[in-house]
N, C-alpha and C positions, 0 to 999 in steps of 0.2 A: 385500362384497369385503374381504379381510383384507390385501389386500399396499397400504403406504403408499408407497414408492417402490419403482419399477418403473425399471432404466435397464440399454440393451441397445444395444450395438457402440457404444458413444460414443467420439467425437472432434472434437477442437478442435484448429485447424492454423490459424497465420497467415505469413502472407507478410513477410518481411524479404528489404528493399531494400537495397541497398549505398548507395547515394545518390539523395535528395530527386527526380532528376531522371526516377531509373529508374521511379519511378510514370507519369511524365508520356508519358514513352516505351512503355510498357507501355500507354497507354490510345490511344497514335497508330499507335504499330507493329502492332500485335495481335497480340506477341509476348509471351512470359514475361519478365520480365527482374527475379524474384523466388526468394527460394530459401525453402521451405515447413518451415516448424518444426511439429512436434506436440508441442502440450500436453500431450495427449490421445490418446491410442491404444488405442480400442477396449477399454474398460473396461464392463463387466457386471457388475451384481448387484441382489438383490433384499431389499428390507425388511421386516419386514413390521409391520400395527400396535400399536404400543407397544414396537416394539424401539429398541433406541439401536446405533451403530454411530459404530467411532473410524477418523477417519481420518489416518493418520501417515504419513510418510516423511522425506526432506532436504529443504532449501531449493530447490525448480525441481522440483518432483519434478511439480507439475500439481493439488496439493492446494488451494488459493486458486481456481485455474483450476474443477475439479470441483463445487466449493462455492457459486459463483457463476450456475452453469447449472444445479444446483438450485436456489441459492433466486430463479431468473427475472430476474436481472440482467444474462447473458451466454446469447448462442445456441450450439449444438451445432455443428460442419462436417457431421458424418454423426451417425448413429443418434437412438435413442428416449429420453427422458424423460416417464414416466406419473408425475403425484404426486396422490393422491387423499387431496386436503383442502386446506383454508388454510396456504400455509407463511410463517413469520417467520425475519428472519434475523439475527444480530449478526455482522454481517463486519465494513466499516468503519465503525466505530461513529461516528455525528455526522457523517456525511462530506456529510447535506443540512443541516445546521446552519446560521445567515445570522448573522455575529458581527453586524451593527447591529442584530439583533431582540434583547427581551428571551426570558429563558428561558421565561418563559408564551407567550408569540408563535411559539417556535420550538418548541413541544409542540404546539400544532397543525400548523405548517406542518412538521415530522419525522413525525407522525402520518400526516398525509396523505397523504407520500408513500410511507407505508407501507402504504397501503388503509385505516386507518381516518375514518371520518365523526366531524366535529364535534360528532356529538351521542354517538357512542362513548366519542370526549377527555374531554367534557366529565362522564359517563360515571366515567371511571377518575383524572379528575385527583388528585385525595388519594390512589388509592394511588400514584401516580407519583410525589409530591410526594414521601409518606413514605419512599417507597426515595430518591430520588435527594439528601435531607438536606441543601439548599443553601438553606434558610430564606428570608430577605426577598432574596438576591440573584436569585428569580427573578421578580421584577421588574426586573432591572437587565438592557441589553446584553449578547450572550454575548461581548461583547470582555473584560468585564471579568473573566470567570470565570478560573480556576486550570485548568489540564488535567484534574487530577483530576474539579473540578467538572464540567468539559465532558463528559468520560466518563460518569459517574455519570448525568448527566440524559438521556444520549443510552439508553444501558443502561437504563434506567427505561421512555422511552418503549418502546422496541423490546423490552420482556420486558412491557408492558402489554397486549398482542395476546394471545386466547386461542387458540395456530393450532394445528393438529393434526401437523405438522412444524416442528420448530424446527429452524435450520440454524444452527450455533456454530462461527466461526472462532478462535481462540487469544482469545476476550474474558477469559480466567482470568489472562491477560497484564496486565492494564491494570489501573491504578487502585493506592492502595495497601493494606495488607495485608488491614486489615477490608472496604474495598471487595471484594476480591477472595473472601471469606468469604463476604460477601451473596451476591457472584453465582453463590458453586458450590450454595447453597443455593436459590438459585432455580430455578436450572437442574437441581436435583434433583428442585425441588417438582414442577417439567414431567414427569421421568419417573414420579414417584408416581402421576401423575395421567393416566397411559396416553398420553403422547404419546410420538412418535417421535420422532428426535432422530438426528442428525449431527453429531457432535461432530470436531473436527480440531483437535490441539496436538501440540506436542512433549515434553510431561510423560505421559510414560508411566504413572504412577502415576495417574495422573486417567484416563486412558485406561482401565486394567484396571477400576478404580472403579467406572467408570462406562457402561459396554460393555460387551457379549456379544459381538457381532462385530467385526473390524477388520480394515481394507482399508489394505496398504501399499502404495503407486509410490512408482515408480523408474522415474525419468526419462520418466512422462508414461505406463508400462504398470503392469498390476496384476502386484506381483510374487509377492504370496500374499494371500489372502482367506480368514475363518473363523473358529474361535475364539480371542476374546482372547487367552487366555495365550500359546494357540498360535503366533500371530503375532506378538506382541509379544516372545517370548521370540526368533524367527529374527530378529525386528528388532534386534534389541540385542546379540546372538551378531554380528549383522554389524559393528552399530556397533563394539564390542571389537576385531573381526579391522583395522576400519578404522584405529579410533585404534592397533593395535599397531604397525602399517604405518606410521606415520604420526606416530610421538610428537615429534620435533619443531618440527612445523609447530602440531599443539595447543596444546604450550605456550606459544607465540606467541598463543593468541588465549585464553588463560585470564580469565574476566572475577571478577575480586576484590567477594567482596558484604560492606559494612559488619556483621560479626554483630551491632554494637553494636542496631541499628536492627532485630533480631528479640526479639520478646516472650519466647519462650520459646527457650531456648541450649542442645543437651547440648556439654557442655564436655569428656568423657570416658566413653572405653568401653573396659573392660577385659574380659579375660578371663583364668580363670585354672582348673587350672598353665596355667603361660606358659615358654618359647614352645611345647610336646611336649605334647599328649596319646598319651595310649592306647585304642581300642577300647575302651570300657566303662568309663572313669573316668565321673567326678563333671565336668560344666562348670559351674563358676560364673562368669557375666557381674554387670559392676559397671555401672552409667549413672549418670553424676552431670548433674542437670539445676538448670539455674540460670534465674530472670528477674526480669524489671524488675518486676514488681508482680503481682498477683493476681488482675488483668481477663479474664486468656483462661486458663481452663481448658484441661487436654489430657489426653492419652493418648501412653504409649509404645509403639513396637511394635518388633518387630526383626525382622530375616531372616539366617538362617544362610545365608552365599554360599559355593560353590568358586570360588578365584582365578580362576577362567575367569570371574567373575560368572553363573555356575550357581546358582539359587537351592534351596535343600536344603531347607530348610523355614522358616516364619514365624509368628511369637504373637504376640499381647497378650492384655495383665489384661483378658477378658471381661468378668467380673462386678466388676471393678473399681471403686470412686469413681474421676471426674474427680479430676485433679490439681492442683493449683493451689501456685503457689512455690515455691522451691529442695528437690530431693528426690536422695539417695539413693539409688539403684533396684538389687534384688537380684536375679537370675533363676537357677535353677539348672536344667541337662539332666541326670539323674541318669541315669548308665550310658550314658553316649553312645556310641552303634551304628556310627559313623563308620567307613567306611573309609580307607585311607591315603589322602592326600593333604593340601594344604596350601587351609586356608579363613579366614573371616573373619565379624564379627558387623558389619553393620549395624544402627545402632537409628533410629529416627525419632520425633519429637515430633511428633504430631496434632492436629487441634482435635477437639472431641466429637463431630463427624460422621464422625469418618478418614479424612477428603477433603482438606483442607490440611493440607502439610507446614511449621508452623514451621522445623524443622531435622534435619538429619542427618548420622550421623556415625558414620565404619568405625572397628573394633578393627583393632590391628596382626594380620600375620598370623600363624596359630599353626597348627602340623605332626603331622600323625597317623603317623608312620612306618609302612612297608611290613613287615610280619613274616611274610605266608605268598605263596605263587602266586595267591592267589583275586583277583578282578578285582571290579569295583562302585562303589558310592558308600555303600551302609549295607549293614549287618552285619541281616539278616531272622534270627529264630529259623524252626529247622526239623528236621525228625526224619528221619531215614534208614530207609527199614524195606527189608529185605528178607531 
């Protein structure tokens, strides 16, 4: 059998009470006295094995909800869930954690409640050890641990499991930078290695990465389902129309990130002539990249966007060396086919897998002026014959 998950008319509906008492009412009257919310509404689709699939949407969209009645932690209201194989999951990481155990004590007793045996644990202890890098404190109480710490050992046990579905909720979230590094790396090694996977964040970039298909809700229905790009790109055409609607209430909730506190900075992205090209000049883009020291290697990449965040096209140095320290960076589009309108360079700092983004950073925007009636986005060579 090839198809690894299987999920057909699914829904998740619960009951909210206006007050404490309307339950009690509700079980003497044997009346309704609930009003029914869906999570969940009737969502289908099929997987099959060794495909990965991203799941995105807004906050409440039913994404957590979804994620958790595959990986057997919450039941259905109506329809089918088929999964053929062992699945693991990193949803709330730690969340069986016992702060007065030590961290050796709670590697079994988080093991366990993951389905593995004692003698599996004991088994895989070194390599748990070596991912989760918290040396002699796992001998101590997990009261005493750091968050970081806490995460890291919980991550460790729960990617110890060899399952044939991996179920990933936003765990690229947690931990700090290098943590976060291990885990896209791990959760790679899964797909290398012919598992299926369900992945779900808000980092879209990870998403395409790391996906061939992707499932978005809205507001608890499948609002499209299919190929990455494809859906990720009506995802984000939404997000745009949203925030355009909406640019005051955004800038209220702007969250300011320390750059001091990323390894690798681009500090500058030019382009140039500035601000006017023409159909078939010369583009030369500048990147000046700065950092703290020499420990993380990267790569640059860029994406040509129309102001609509229309992506036009995207490079990097393939056959390039890894980068390392303050550099420079020259790109040229020679004879750029552009048609009129007004766009922008994105460029991005990598790590050597091009799955973390140290940083990124748009050029101002720069204007192709309008010179004939012809409509498009690029100038194709072509021959008229007749």
């Amino acid at each position: 059998m090839n198809t690894a998950i299987s999920v057909k008319n699914l829904s998740k509906n619960y009951k909210l009470y206006d007050r404490p008492s309307s339950r009690l009412k509700e079980l003497l009257l044997r009346r309704p006295f609930h009003k029914e919310f869906a999570a969940l509404d009737n969502i289908s689709f099929e997987l099959a094995k060794g495909e990965t699939i991203g799941i995105i949407g807004e906050n409440g969209a039913g994404k957590t909800t979804l994620l958790k009645i595959l990986a057997k932690t919450l039941s259905p209201t109506y329809g089918t869930v088929t999964i053929n194989g062992k699945v693991s999951s990193l949803l709330e990481l730690g969340s069986g954690f016992h702060p007065e155990f030590t961290g050796m004590e709670n590697i079994y007793f988080y093991g366990a409640l993951l389905g593995l045996s004692r003698n599996e644990l004991s088994r895989k202890i070194d390599e748990i050890l070596e991912f989760a890098e918290i040396g002699d404190f796992i001998n101590y109480p997990l009261k005493t641990y750091s968050s970081g710490m806490h995460v890291r050992l919980a991550f460790s046990v729960a990617t110890a499991i060899d399952p044939d579905v991996l179920v990933v909720d936003e765990a690229l979230s947690v931990g700090d930078l290098y943590f976060q590094k291990k885990s896209i790396n791990k959760i790679l090694s899964f797909k290398e290695r012919g598992k299926t996977i369900v992945f779900c964040s808000h980092a879209i970039y990870y998403i395409n990465q790391l996906c061939k298909k992707v499932l978005w809700l809205k507001n608890g229905k499948t609002e499209m389902f299919g190929n990455h790009y494809e859906v990720t790109q009506a995802y984000e055409k939404y997000q745009l129309e949203k925030r355009s609607d909406n640019k005051d209430s955004d800038n209220e909730n702007v969250v300011v990130v320390d750059v001091s506190l990323r390894p690798v900075l681009i500090e500058e992205v030019q382009t140039s002539p500035f601000p006017n090209l023409k159909t078939g000049d010369n583009m030369k883009v500048k990147i000046k990249v700065i950092t703290h020291d020499d420990l993380h290697p990267y790569k640059i990449a860029v994406i040509l966007k129309r102001i609509d965040d229309l992506d036009v096209t995207s490079t990097y140095d393939r056959d390039g060396e890894l980068l390392r320290g303050d550099h420079d960076i020259n790109l040229e589009f020679p004879s750029i086919q552009l048609k009129a309108g007004t766009y922008f360079i994105r460029a991005y700092a990598l790590d050597e897998n091009m799955l973390h983004i140290y940083d990124t950073k748009d050029s101002l925007l720069f204007n192709i002026p309008k010179e004939s009636i012809e409509v498009g986005l690029v100038e194709l060579p072509c021959k008229w014959i007749i």
